[in-house]
N, C-alpha and C positions, 0 to 999 in steps of 0.2 A: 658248929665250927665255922662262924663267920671270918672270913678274908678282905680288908681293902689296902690295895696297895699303897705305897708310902710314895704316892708322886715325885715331893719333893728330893727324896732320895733316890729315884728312879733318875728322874735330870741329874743331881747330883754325880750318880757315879759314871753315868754316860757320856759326862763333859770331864769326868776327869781320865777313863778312861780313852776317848778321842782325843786327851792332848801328849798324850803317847804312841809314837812310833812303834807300832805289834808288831813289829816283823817273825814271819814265822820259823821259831824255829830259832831263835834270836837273842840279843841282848834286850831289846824291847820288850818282845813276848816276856819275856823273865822278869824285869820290873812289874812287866802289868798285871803274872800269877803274882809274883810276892805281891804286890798292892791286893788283891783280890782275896790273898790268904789272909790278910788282917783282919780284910772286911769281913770275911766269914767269922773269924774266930769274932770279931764284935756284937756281928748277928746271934750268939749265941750258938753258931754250930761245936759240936765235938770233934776231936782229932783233927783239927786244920793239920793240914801238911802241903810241901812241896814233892810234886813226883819229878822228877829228872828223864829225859828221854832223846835220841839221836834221830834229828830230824831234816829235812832238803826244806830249804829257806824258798824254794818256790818248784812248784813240777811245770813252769813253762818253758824250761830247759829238756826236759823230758819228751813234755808235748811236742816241742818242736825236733828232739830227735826221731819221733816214728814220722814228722813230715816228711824231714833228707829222707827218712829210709822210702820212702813211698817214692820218691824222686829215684834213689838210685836204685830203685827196682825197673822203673821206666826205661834206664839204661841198660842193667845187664841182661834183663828179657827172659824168657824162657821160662823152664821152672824155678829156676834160682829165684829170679824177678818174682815171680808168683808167688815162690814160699816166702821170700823177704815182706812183702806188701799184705802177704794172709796173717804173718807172724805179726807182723808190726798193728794191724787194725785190730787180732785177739789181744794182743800186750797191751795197745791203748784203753778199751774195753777196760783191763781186769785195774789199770794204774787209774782211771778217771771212776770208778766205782771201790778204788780199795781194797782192791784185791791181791795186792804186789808189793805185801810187805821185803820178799828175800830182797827188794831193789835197796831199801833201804840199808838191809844189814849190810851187802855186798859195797854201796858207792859211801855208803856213812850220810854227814851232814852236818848243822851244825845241833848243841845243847839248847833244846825246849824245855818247859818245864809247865804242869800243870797244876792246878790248885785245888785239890779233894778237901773233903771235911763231911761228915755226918750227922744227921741228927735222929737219934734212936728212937724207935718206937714206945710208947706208953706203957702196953704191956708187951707181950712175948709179942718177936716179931714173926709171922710169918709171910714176907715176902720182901723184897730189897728192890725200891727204884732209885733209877739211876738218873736222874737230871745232869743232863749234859749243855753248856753252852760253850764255843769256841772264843775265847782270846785272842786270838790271833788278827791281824786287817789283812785285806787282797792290798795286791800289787796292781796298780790303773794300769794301763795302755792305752794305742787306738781303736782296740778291740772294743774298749767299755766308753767309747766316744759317745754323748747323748745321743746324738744321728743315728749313733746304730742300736743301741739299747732302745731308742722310742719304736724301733719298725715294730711293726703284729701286737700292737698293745689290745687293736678294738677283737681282732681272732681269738688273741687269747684269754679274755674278757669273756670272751661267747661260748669259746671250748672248757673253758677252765683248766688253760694245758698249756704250758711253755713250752716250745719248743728244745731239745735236746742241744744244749751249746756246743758239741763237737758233732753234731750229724755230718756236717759238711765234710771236717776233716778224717772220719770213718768211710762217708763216700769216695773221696779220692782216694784212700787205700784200696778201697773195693775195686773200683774202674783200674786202679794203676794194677791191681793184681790179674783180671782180666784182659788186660791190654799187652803185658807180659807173656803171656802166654800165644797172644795171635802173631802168626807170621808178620813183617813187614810190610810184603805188599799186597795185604787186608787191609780195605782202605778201613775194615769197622777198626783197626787199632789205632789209624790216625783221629778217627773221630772219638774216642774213646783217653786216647793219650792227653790230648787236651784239655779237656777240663781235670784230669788225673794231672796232671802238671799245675795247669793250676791252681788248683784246691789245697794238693798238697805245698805246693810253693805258696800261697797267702797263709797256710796252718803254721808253716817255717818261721816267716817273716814275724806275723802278729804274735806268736809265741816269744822268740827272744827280744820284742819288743818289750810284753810283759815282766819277762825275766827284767830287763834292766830298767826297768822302772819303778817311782819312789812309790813305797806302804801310805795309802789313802788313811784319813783320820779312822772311819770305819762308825761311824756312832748308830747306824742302822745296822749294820754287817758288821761284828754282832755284839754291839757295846751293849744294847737294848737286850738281848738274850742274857749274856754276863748279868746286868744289874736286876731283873726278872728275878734271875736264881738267888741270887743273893736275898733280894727282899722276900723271897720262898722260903729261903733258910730261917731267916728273921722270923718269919711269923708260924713256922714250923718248931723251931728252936722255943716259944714261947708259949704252944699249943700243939703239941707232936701229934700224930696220927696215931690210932691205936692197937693197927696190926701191921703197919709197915714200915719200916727203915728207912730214910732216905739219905742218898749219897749225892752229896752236888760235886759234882766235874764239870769246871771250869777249865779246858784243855785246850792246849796250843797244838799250830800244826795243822787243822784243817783246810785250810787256803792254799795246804802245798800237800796234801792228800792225805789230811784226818790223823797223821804221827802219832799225835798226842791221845787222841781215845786209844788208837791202837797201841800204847803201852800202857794204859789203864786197864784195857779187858784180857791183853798178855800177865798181868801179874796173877801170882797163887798167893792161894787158891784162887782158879777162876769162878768168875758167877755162875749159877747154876742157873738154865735157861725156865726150867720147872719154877722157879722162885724170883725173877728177877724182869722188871718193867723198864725200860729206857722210854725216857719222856726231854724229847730236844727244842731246844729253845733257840730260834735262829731268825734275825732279821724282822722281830716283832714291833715294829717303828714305820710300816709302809700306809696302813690306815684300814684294810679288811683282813680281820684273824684267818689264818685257812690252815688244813691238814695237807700235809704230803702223802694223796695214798696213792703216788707211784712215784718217785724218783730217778735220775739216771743222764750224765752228757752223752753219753750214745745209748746203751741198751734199758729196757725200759726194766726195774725192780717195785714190785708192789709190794706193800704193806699190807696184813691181814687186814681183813673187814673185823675180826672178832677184837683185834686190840684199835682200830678206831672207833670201833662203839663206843669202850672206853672214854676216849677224849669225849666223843659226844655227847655221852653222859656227864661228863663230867660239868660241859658246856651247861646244861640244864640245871645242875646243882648249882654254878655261881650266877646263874640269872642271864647265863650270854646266850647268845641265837649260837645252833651249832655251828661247826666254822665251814667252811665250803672246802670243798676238795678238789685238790687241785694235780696234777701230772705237772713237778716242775722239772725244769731243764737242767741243774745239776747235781749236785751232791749235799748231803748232811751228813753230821755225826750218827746218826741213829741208823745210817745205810749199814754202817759196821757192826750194827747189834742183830740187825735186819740179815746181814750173811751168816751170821752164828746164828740165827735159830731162835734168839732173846727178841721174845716181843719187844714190840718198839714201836714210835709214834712222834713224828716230827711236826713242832707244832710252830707255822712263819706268818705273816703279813702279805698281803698285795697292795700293790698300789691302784687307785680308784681307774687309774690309767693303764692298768696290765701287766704291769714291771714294779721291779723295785725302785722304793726310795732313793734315787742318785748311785745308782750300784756300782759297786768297783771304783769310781770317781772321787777326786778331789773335795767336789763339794761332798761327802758324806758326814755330813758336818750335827752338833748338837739340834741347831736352830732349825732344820730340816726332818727331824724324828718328830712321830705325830705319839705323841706321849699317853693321847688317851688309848690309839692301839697299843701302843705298849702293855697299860693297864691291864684292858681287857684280855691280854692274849695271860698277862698274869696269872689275870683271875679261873679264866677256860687250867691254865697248867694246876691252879689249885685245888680246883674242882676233880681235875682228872687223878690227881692224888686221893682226893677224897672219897671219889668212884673205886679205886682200885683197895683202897682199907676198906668199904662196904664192902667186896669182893672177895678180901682175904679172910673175912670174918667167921671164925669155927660154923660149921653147920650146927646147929640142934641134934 
């Protein structure tokens, strides 16, 4: 079962999807599933459909409420202070890893919509993966300023590790909760208040900065993901796998805290973790393939070594070098299969320089995606399908 991707259609859909406004959660995102459901139904997948789901068009309105609360812990002091600032850095924790769905049902949001379709097994299936790519674009700011995106490229080159993009603002909750609790005149609360004011005060700031700024074109983040799967389905839909199932989830909502998977793995019947692979496809356009085997903006969540063998293997079947493993700084779709118990395996790019391709930024533009990563990271997701139907296959 030979694979080569269809380049020319790889560009193709990633300049047509950058010249749409994805806002999460949105009018955009909506145009770009329905665009995206055609494409699948042309690739030959079965049951395209539209999923419909209630989603917040950004969580840096969020982020920046557990800053104030970090701030107004600093003020009332005491326990109060301490339990405000412990509550607020647990709540950020479980909202920047996906864990806080009730926030959504409680505040609402706007209508996202995602784009499923399947392509069925050869013979009897046993197993169901789930290829997930997001639709959705970030929101820029001065947060994703290049200045600040180029710091720690050559560290994390060396480490093969991103730093966690809310440490900061989970340390000022930390210090603001212990600062809370000391007398006044401990001079350690004034030295402790400080950068606890700080921190949380710049987490405030650069967050509703985010919030009100315009959706970046996105063609590395994650138009390249999107048209990957697509050209998977293609060549899936023309040459199926012969114990596995596969479902492409193209979903909105990630950018503003994953909405969109979370009302795809919400529907019944739910997947069954015994039978079911999640393989995410995110930000494959920076120039070196890599695996996510630990995620997380604050707390750190690893991925099984026994389902990245998988992609590894998989890597070996399409001819690719395994991909390197990387501890990035914040979140994927596959985090939320990763809390349910559903093997999973996030498969992105780095750039030569440590970072992403022009992340979060304006320029994230067609003519800045390095096309032959894109390829390649194709090829490793095809293999890793490939790996998993040798895996599904009856024993003797």
């Amino acid at each position: 079962m030979s694979y080569t991707p269809d380049e020319p259609a790889l560009r193709s859909d990633v300049e047509a999807l950058a010249a749409l406004v994805r806002d999460s959660a949105g009018s955009g995102e909506r145009e770009a599933a329905a665009w995206a459901n055609g494409r699948l139904t042309a690739a030959g997948a079965q049951d395209a459909r539209l999923q419909t789901y209630r989603g917040r068009a950004t969580n840096s309105w969020s982020f920046a409420a557990h800053g104030l609360a970090g701030l107004v812990a600093l003020r009332v002091r005491g326990i109060a202070g301490f339990a405000l600032a412990a509550l607020a850095a647990i709540s950020l924790e479980r909202d920047a890893s996906g864990r806080a769905p009730w926030r959504r049902r409680v505040v609402g949001g706007g209508e996202g919509a995602n784009a499923v379709a399947r392509i069925p097994a050869r013979g009897a299936a046993r197993c169901t993966a789930v290829v997930v790519a997001h639709i959705d674009a970030a929101r820029t700011g001065l947060a994703w300023s290049p200045r600040a995106t180029a710091l720690g490229g050559a560290r994390n080159l060396r480490t093969h590790s991103a730093p966690p993009v809310m440490a900061l603002h989970a340390l000022g909750l930390a210090l603001a909760a212990l600062a809370a609790l000391m007398p006044a005149r401990i001079a350690a609360r004034r030295v402790l208040s400080v950068p606890a004011a700080l921190l949380n005060g710049a987490a405030t700031v650069l967050n509703l900065d985010i919030a009100r700024s315009p959706v970046v074109p996105g063609a590395n983040d994650n138009a390249t993901g999107v048209a990957a799967a697509i050209d998977l389905a293609r060549a899936l839909a023309a040459d199926p796998l012969e114990h596995v199932e596969v479902i492409v989830a193209l979903v909105g909502g990630e950018e503003s805290g994953m909405g969109g998977f979370h009302a795809l793995l919400e529907e019944d019947p739910p997947l069954d973790p015994a039978r079911t692979f999640v393989l995410g496809l995110d930000t494959l356009g920076s120039g070196i393939p890599i695996l996510a085997e630990a995620e997380g903006a604050v707390a750190t969540h690893r991925y099984r070594p026994a389902d990245l063998e998988i992609a590894d293997e998989g890597a070996a079947l399409a001819g690719e070098p395994a991909p390197e493993r990387w501890r990035i700084g914040a979140w994927t779709d596959p985090l939320l299969a990763l809390n349910r118990g559903i093997p999973a395996v996030s498969l992105l790019s780095m750039g030569p320089d440590g970072h992403y391709t022009h992340y979060h930024h304006p320029t994230d533009l067609p003519e800045h995606v390095d096309f032959r990563s894109v390829a390649a990271c194709a090829r490793i997701a095809h293999g890793t399908l490939r790996a998993l139907d040798r895996r599904s296959a009856p024993t003797a």
